[in-house]
N, C-alpha and C positions, 0 to 999 in steps of 0.2 A: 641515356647517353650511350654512345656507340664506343665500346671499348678499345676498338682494333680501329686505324684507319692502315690504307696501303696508297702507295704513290706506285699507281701504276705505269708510270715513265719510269722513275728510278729502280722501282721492286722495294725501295725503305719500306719497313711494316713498324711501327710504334702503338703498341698497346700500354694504355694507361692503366697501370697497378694500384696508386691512388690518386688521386685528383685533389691540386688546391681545395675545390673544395670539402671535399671529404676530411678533408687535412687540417680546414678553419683556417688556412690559408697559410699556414707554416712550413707545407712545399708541397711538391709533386712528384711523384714516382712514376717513370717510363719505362719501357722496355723497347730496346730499338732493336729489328735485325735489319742484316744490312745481304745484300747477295755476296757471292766470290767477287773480289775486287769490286765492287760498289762502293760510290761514293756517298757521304751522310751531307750533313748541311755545307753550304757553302761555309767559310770563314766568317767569323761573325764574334761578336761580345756580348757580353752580359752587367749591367751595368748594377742590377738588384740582387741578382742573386749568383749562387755557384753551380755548375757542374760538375757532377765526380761520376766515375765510369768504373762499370766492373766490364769485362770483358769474360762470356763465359764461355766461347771458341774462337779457336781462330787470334787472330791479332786487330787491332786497331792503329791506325796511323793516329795524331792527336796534332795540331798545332799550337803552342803556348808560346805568345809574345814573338813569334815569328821563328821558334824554333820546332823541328818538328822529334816527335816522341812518338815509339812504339810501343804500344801494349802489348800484351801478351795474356791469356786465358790462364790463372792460376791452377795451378793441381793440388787438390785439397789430400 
């Protein structure tokens, strides 16, 4: 399996850290980069499972429930 894919319209790059399957199907581990001001997926839900985001530069816009939320890149 091809670890990296890239969306060469948008520049998104999602490398898979671990994969459902490797997981036994208990979840999936991504890694997304996004360009300067790039957009990631359209608006969308999740009906089975959650998302949770770290943010490790930069900032992230987030939409929940129609409100919108910035992240921010922690400083360890």
């Amino acid at each position: 399996m091809q670890r990296t894919v890239k969306n060469k319209v948008t520049g998104e790059q999602i490398t898979f850290l671990e994969t459902a399957e490797e997981m036994n199907g208990r979840y999936l581990s991504i890694e997304v980069s996004l360009p300067p001001q790039g957009d990631g997926p359209s608006l969308h839900i999740h009906d089975e499972f959650e998302e949770e985001f770290e943010v490790i530069s930069g900032r992230l816009t987030v939409t929940i429930r129609k409100e919108q939320h910035v992240l921010r890149a922690t400083v360890a």
